[in-house]
PDB file of N, CA, C, O and CB in Angstrom:
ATOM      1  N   UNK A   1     -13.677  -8.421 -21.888  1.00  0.00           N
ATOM      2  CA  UNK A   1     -12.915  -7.260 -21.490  1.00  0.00           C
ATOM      3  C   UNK A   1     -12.614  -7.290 -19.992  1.00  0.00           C
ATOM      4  O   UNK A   1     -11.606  -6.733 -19.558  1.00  0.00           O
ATOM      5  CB  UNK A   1     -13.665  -5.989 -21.858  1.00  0.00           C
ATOM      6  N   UNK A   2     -13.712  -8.109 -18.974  1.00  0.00           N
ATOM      7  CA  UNK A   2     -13.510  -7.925 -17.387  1.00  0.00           C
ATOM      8  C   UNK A   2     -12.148  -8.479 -17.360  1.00  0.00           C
ATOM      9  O   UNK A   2     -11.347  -7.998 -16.559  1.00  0.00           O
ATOM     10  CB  UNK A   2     -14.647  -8.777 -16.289  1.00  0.00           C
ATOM     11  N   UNK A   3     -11.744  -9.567 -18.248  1.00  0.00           N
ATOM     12  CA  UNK A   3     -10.503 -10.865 -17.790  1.00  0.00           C
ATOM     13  C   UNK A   3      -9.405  -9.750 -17.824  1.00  0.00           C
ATOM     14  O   UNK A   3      -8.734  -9.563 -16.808  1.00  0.00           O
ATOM     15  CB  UNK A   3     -10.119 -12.521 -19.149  1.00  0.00           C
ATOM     16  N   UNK A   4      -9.244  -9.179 -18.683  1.00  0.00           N
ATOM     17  CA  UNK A   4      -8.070  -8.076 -19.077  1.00  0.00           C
ATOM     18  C   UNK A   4      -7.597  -7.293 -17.724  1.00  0.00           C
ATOM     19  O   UNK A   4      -6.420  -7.232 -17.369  1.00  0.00           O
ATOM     20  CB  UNK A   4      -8.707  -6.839 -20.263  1.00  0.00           C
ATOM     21  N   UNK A   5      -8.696  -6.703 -17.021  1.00  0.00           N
ATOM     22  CA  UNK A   5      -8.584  -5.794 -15.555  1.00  0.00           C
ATOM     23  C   UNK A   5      -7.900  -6.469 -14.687  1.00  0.00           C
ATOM     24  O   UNK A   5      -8.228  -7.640 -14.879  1.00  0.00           O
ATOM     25  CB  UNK A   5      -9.927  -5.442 -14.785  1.00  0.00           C
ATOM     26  N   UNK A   6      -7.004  -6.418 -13.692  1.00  0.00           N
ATOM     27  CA  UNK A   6      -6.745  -6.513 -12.273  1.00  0.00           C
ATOM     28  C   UNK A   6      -7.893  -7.084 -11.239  1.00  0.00           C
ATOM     29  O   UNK A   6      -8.291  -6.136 -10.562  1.00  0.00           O
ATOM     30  CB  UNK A   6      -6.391  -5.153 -11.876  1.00  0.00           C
ATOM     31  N   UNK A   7      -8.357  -7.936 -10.993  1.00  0.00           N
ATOM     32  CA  UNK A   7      -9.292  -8.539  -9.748  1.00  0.00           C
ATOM     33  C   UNK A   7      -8.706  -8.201  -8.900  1.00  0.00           C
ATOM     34  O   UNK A   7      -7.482  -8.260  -8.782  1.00  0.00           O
ATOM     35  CB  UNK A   7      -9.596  -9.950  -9.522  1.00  0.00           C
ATOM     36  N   UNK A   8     -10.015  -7.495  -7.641  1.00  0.00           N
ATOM     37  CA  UNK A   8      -9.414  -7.205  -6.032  1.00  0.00           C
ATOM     38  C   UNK A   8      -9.342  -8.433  -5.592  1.00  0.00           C
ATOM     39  O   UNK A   8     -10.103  -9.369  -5.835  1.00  0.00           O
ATOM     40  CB  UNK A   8     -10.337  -6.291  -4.913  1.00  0.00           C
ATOM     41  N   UNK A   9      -8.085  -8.394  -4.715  1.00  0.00           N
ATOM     42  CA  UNK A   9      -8.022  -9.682  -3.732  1.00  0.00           C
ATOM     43  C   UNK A   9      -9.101  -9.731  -2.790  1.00  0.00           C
ATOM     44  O   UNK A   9      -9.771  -8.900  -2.178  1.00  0.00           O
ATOM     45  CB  UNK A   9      -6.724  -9.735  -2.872  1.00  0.00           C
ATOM     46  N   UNK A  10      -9.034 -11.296  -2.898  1.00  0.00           N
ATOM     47  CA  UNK A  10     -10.360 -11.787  -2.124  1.00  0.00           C
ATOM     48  C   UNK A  10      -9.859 -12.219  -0.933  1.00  0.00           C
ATOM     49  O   UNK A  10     -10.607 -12.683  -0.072  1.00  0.00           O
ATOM     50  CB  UNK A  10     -11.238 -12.979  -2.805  1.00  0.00           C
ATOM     51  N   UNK A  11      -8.183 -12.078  -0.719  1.00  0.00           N
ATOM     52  CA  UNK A  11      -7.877 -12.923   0.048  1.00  0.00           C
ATOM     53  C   UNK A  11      -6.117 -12.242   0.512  1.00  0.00           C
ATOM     54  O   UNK A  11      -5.591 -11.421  -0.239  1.00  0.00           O
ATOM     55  CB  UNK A  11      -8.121 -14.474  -0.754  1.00  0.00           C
ATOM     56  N   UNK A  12      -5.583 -12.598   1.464  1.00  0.00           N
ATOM     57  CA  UNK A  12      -4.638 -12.152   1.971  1.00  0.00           C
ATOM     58  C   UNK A  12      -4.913 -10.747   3.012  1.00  0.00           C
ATOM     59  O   UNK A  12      -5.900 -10.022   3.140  1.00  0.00           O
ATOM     60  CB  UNK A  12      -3.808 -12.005   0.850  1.00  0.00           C
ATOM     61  N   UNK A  13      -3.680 -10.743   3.612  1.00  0.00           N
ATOM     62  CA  UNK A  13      -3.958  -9.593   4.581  1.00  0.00           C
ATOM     63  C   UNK A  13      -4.831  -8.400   4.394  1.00  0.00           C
ATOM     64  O   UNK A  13      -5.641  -7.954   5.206  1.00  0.00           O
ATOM     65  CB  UNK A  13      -2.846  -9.061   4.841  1.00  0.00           C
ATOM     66  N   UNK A  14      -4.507  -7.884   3.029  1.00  0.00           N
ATOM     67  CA  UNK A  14      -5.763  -6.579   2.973  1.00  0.00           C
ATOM     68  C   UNK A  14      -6.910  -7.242   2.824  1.00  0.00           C
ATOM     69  O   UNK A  14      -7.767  -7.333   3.703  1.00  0.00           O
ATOM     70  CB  UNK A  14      -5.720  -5.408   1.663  1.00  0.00           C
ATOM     71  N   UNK A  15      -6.955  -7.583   2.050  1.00  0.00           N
ATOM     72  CA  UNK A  15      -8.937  -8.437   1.984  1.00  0.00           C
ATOM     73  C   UNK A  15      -9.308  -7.996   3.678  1.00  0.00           C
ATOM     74  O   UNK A  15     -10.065  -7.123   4.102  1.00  0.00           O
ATOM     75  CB  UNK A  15      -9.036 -11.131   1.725  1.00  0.00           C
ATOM     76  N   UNK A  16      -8.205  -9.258   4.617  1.00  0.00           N
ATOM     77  CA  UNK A  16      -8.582  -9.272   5.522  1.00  0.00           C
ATOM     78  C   UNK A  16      -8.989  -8.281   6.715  1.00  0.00           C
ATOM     79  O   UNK A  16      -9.721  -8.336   7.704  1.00  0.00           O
ATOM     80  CB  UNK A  16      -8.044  -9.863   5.613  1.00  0.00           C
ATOM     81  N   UNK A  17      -8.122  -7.330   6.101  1.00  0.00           N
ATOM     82  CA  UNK A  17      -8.370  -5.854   6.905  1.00  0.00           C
ATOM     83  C   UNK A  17      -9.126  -5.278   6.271  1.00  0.00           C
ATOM     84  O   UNK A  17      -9.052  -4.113   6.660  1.00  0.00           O
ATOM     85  CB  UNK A  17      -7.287  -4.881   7.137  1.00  0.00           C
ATOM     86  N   UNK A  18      -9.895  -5.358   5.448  1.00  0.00           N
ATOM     87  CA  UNK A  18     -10.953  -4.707   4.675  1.00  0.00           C
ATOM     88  C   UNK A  18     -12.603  -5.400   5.350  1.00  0.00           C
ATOM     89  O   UNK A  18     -13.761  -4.989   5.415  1.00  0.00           O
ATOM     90  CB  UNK A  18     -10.607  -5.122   2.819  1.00  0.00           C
ATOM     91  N   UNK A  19     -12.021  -6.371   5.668  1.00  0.00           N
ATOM     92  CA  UNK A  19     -13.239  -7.159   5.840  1.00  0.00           C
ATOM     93  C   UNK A  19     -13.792  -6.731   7.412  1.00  0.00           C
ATOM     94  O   UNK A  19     -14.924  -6.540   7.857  1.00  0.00           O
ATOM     95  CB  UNK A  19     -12.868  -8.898   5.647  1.00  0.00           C
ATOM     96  N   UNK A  20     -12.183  -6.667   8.135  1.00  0.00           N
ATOM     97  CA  UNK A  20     -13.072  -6.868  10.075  1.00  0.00           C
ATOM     98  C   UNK A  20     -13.590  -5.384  10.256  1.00  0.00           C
ATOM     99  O   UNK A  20     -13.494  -4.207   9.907  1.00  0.00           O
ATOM    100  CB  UNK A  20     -11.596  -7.293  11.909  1.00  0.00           C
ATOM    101  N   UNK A  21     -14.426  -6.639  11.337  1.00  0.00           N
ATOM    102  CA  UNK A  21     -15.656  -5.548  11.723  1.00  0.00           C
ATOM    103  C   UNK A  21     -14.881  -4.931  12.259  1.00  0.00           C
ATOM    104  O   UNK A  21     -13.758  -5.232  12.664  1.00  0.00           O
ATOM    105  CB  UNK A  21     -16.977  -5.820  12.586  1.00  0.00           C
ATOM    106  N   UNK A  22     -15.679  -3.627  12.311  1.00  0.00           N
ATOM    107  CA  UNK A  22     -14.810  -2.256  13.081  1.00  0.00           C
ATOM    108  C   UNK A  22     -15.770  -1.808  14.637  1.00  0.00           C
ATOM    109  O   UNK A  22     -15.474  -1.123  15.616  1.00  0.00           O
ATOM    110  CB  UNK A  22     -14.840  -0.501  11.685  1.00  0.00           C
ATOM    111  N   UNK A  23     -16.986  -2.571  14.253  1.00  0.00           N
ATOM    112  CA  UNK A  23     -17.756  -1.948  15.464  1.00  0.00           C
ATOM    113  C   UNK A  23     -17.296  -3.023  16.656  1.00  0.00           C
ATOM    114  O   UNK A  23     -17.664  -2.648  17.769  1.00  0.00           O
ATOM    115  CB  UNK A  23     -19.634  -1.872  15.192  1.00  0.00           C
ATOM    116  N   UNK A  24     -16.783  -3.908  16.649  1.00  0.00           N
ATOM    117  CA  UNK A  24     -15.936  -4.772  17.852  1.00  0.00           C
ATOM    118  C   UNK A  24     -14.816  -3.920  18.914  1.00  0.00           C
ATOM    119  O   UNK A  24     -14.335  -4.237  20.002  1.00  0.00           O
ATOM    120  CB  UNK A  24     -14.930  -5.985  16.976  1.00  0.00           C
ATOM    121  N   UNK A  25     -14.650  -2.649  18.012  1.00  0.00           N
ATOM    122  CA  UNK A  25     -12.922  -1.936  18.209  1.00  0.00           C
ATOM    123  C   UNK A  25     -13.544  -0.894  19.131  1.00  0.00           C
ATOM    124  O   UNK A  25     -14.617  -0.375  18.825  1.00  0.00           O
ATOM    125  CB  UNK A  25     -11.867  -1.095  16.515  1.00  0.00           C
ATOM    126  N   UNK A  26     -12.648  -0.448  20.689  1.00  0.00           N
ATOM    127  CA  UNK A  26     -13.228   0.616  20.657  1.00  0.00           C
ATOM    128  C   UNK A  26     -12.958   1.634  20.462  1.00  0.00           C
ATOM    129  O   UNK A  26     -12.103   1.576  19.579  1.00  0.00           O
ATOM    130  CB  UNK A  26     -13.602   0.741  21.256  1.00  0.00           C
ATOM    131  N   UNK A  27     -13.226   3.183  20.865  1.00  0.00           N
ATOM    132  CA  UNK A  27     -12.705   4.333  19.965  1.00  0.00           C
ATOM    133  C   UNK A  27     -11.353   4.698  20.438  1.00  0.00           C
ATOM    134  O   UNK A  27     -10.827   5.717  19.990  1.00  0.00           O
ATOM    135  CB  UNK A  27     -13.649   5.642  19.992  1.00  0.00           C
ATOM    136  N   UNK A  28     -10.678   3.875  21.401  1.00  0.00           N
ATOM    137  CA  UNK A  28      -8.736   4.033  21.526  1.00  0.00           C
ATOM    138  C   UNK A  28      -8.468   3.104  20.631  1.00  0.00           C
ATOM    139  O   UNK A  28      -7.399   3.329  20.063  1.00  0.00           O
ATOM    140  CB  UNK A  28      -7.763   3.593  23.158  1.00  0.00           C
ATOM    141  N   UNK A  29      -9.258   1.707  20.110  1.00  0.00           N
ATOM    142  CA  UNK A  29      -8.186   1.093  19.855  1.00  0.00           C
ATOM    143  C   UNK A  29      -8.639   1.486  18.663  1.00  0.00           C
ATOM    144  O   UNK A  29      -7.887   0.707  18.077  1.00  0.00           O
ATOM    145  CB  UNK A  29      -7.818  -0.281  20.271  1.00  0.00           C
ATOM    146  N   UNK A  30      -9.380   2.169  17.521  1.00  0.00           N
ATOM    147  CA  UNK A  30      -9.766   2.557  16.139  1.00  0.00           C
ATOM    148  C   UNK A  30      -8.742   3.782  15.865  1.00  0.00           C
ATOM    149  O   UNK A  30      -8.211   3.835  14.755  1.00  0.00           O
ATOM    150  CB  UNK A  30     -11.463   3.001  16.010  1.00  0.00           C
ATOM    151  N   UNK A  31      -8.467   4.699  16.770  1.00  0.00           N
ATOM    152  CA  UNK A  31      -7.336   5.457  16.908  1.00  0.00           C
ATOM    153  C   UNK A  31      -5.744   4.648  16.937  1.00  0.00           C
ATOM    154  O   UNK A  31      -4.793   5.386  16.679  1.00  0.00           O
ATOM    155  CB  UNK A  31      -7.632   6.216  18.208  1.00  0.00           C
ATOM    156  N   UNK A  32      -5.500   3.492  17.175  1.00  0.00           N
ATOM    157  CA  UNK A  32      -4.558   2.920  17.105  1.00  0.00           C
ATOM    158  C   UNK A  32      -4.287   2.121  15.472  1.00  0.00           C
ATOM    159  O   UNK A  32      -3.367   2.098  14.654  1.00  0.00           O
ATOM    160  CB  UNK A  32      -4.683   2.142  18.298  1.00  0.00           C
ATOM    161  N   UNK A  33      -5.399   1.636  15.562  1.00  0.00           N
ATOM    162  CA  UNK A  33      -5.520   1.519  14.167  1.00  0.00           C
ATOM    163  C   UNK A  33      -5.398   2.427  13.234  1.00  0.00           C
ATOM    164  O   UNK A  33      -4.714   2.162  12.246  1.00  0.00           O
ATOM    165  CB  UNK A  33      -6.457   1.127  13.934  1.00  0.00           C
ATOM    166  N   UNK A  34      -5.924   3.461  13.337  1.00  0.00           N
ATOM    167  CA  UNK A  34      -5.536   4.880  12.620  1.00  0.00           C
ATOM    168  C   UNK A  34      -4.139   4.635  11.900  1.00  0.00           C
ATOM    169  O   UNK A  34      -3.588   4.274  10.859  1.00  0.00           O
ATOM    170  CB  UNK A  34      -5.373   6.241  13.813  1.00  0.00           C
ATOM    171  N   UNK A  35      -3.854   5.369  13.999  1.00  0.00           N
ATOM    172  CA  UNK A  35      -1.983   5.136  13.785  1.00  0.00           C
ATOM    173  C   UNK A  35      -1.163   4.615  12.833  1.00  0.00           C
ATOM    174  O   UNK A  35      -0.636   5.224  11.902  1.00  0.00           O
ATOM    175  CB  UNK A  35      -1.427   4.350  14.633  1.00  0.00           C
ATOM    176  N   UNK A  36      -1.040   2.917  13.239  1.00  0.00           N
ATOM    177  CA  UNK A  36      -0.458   2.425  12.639  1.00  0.00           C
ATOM    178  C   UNK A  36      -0.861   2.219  11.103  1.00  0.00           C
ATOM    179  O   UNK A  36       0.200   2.115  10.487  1.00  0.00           O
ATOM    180  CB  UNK A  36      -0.279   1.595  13.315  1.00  0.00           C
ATOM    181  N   UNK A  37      -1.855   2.125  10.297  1.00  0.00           N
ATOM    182  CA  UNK A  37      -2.286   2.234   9.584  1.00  0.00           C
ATOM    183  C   UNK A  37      -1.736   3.674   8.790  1.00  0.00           C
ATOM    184  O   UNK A  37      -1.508   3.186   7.682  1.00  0.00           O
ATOM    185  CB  UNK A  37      -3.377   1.945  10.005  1.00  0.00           C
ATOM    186  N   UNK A  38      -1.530   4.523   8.714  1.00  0.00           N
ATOM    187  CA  UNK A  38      -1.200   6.109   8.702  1.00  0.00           C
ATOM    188  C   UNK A  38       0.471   6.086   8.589  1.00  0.00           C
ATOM    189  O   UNK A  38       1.081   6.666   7.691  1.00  0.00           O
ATOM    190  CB  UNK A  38      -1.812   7.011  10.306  1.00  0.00           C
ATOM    191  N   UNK A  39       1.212   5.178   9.845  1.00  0.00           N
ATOM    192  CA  UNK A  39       2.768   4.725   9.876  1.00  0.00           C
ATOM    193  C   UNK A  39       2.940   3.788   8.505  1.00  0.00           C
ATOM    194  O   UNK A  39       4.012   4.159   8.026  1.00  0.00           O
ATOM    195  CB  UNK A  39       3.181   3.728  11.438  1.00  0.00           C
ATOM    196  N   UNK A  40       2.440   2.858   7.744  1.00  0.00           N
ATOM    197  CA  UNK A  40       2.157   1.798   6.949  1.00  0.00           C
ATOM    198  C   UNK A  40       2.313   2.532   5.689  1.00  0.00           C
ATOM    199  O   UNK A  40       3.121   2.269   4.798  1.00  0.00           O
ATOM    200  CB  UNK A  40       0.794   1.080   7.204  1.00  0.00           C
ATOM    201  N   UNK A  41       1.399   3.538   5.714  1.00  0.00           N
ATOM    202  CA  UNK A  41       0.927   4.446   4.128  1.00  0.00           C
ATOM    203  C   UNK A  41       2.463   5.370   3.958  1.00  0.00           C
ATOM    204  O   UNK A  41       2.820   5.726   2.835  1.00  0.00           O
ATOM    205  CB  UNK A  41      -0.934   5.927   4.385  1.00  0.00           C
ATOM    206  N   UNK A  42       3.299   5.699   5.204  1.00  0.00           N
ATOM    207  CA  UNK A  42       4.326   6.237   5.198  1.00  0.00           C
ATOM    208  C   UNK A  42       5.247   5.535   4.775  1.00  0.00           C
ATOM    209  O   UNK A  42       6.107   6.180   4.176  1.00  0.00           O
ATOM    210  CB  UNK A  42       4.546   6.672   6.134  1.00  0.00           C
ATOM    211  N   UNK A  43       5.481   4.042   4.872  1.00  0.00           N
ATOM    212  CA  UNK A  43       6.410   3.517   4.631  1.00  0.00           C
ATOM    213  C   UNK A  43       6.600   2.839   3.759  1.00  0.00           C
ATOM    214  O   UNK A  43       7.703   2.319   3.593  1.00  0.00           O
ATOM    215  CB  UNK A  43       6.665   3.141   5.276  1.00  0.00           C
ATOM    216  N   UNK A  44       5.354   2.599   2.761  1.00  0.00           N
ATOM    217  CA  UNK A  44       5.211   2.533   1.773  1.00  0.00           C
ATOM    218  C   UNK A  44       5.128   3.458   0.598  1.00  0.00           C
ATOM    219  O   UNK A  44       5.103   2.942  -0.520  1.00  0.00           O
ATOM    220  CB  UNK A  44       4.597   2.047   1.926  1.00  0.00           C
ATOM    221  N   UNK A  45       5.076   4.952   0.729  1.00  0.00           N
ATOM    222  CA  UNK A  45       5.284   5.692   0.125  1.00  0.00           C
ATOM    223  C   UNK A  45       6.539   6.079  -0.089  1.00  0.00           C
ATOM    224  O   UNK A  45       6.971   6.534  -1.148  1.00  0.00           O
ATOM    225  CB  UNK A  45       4.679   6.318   0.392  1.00  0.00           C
ATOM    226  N   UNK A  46       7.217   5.881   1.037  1.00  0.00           N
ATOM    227  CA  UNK A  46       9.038   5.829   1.183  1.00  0.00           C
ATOM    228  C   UNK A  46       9.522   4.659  -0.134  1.00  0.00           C
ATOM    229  O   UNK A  46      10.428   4.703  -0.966  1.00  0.00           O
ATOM    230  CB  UNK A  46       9.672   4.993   3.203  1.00  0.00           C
ATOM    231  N   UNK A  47       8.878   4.055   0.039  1.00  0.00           N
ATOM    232  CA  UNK A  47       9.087   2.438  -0.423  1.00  0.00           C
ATOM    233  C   UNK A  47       9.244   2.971  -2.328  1.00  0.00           C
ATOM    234  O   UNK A  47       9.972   2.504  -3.204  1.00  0.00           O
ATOM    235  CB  UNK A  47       7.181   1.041   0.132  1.00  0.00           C
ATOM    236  N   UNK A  48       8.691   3.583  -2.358  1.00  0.00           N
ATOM    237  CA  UNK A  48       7.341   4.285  -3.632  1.00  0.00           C
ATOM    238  C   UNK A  48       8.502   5.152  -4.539  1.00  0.00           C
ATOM    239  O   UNK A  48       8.705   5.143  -5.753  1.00  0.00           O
ATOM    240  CB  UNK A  48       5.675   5.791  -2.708  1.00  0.00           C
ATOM    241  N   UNK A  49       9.415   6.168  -3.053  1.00  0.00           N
ATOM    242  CA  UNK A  49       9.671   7.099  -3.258  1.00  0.00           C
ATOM    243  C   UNK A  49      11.462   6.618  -4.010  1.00  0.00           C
ATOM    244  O   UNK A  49      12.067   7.078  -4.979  1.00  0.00           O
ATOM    245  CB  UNK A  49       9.313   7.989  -1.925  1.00  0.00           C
ATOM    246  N   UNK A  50      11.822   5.522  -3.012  1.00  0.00           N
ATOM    247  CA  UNK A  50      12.651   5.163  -3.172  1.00  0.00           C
ATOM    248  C   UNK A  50      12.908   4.140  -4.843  1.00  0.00           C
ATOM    249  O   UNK A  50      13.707   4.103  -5.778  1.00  0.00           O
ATOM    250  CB  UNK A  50      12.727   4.729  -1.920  1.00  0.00           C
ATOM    251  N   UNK A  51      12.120   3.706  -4.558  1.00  0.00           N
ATOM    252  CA  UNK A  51      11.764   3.037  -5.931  1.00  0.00           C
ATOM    253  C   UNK A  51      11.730   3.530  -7.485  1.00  0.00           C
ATOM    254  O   UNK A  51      12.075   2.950  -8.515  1.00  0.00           O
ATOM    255  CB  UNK A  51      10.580   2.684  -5.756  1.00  0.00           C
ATOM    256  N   UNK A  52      11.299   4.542  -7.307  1.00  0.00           N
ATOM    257  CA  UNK A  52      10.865   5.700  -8.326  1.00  0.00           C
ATOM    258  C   UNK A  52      12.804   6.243  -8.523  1.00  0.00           C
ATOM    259  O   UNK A  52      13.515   5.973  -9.491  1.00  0.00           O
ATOM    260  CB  UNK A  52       9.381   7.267  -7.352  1.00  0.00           C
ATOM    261  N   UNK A  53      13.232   7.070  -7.215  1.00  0.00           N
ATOM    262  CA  UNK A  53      14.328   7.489  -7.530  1.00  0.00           C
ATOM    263  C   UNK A  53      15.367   6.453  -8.202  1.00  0.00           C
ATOM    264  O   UNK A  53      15.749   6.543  -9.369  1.00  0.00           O
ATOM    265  CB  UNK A  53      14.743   8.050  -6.430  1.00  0.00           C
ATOM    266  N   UNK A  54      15.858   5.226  -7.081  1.00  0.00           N
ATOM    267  CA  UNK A  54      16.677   4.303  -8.033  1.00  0.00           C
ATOM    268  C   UNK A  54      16.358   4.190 -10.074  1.00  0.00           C
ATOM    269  O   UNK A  54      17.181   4.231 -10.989  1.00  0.00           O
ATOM    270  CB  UNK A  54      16.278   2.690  -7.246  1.00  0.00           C
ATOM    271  N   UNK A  55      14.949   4.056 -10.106  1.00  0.00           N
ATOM    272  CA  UNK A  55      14.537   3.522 -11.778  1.00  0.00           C
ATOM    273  C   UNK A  55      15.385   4.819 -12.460  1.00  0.00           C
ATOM    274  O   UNK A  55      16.366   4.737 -13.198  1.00  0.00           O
ATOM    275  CB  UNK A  55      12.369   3.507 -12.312  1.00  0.00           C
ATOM    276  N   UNK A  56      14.950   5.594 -12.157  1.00  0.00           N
ATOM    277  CA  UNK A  56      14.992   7.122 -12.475  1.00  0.00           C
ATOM    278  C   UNK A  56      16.615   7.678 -12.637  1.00  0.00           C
ATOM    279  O   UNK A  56      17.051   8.692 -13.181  1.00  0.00           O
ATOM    280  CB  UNK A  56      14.180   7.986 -11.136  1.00  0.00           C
ATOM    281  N   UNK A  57      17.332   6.516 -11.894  1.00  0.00           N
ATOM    282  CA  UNK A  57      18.956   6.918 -11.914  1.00  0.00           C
ATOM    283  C   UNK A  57      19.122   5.636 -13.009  1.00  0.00           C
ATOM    284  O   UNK A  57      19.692   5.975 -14.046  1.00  0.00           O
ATOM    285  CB  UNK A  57      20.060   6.805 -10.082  1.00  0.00           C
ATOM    286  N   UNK A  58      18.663   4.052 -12.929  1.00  0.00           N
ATOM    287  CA  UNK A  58      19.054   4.051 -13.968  1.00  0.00           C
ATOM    288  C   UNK A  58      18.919   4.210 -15.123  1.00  0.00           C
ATOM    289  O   UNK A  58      19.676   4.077 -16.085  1.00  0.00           O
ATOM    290  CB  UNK A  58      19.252   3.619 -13.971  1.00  0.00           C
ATOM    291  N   UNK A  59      17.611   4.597 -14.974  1.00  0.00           N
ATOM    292  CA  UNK A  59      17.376   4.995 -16.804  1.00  0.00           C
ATOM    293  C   UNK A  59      18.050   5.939 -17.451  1.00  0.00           C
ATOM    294  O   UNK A  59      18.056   6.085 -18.673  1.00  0.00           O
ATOM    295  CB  UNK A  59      16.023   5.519 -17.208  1.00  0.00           C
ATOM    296  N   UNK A  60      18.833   6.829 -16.376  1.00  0.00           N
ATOM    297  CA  UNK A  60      19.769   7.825 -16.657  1.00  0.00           C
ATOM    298  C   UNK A  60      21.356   7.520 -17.236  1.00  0.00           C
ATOM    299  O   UNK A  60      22.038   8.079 -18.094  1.00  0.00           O
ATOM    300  CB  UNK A  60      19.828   8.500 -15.416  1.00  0.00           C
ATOM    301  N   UNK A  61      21.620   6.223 -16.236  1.00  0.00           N
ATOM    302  CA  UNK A  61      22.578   5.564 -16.590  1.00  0.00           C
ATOM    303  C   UNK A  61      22.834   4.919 -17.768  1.00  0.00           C
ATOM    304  O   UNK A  61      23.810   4.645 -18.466  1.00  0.00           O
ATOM    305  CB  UNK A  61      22.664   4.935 -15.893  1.00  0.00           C
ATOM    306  N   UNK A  62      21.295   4.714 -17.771  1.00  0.00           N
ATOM    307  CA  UNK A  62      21.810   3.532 -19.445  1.00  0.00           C
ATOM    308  C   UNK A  62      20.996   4.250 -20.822  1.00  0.00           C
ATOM    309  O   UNK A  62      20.978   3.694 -21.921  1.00  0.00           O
ATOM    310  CB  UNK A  62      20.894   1.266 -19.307  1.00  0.00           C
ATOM    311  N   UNK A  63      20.286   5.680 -20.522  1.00  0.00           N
ATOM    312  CA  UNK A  63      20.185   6.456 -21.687  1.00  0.00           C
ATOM    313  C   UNK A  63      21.390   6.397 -22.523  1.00  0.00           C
ATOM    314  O   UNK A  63      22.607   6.482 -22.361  1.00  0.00           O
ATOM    315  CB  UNK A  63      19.894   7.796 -21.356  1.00  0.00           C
ATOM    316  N   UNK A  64      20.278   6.158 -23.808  1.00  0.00           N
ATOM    317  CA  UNK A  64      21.107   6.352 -24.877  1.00  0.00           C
ATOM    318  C   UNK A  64      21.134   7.893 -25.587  1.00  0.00           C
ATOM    319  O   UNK A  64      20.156   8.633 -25.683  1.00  0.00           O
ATOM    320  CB  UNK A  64      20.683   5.302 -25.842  1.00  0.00           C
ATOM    321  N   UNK A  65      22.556   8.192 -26.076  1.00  0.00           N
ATOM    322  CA  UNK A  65      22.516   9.711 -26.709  1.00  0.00           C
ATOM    323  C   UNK A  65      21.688  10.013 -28.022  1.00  0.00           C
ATOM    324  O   UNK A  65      21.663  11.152 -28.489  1.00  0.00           O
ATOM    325  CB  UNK A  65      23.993  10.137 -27.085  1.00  0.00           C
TER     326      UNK A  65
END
């Protein structure tokens, strides 16, 4: 049944930002990280939002009566 699930990446950029240490950072640059991190979740939700609307027009388009 595990094979069936989605595995977290072990590898690529998020892994990698999941992984670094945070106590290296100090508390401006963990606030920067914030930031941009916070800008990211925005523009991917845009991403999300946009995505959703296009499907959503065509499924409208090519409903059948």
């Amino acid at each position: 049944m595990d094979e069936l699930l989605p595995k977290k990446p072990t590898h690529g950029p998020l892994a990698e930002l999941a992984r670094e240490d945070l106590d290296r950072l100090s508390a401006d640059e963990v606030r920067l990280r914030i930031t941009a991190l916070e800008t990211e979740i925005a523009r991917c939700r845009a991403r999300l939002t946009s995505a959703t609307a296009l499907r959503s027009e065509a499924d409208q388009l090519f409903k059948r009566p």
